[in-house]
C-alpha positions as CSV (number, residue, x, y, z in Angstrom):
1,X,0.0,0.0,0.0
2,X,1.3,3.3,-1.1
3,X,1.1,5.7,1.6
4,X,2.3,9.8,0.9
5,X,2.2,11.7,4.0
6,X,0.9,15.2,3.6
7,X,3.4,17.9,4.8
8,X,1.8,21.1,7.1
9,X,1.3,23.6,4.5
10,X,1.6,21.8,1.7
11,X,-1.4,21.5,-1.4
12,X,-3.6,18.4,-2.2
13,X,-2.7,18.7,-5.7
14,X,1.3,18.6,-5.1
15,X,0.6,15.3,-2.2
16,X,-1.9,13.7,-5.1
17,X,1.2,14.2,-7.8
18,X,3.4,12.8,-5.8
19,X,1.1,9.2,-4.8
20,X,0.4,9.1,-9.1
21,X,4.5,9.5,-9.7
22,X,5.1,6.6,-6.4
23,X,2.2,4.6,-7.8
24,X,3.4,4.6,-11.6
25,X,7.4,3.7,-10.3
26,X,5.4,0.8,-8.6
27,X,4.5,-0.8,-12.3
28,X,1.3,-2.1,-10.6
29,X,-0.8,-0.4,-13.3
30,X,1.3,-2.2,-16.2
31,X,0.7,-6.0,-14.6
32,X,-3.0,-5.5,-14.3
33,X,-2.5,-5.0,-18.0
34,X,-0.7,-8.1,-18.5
35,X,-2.8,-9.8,-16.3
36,X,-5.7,-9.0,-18.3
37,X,-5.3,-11.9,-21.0
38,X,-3.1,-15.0,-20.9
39,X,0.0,-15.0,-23.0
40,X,1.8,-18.4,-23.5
41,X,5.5,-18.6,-22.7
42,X,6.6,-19.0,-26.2
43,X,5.3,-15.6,-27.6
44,X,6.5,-13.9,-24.7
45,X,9.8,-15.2,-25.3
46,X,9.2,-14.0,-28.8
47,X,8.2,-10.5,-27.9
48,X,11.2,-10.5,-25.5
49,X,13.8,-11.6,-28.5
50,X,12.0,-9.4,-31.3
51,X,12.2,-6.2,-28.6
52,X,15.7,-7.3,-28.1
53,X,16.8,-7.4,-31.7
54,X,15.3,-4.1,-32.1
55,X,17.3,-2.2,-29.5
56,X,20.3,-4.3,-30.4
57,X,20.0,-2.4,-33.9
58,X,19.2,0.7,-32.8
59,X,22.5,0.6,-30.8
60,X,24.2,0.1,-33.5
61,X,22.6,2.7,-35.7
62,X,23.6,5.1,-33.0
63,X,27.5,3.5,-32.8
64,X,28.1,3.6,-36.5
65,X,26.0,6.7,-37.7
């Protein structure tokens, strides 16, 4: 549970940015996404090798040019 502690004198908007930037470094947002439909092991590897290649090459794009 995230808790943000409200400082004397301080706004409601500035203590509710603060929860929002603690709750997105959290990345509890992204695996209720994942969670949402079942993906087998085997594409998930592939997504993870395909991403992989991609900044692999975009590495070397930014090496050689």
């Amino acid at each position: 549970m995230i808790k943000v502690p409200v400082k004397e004198g301080e706004s409601i908007e500035r203590a509710l940015k603060r929860f929002k930037r603690k709750f997105e470094r959290t990345g509890a947002l992204k695996e209720v996404r994942t969670r949402q439909a079942y993906a087998k092991p085997s594409v998930v590897n592939r997504a993870q090798m395909i991403k992989a290649v991609y900044v692999e090459q975009l590495r070397r794009a930014e090496r050689e040019g």
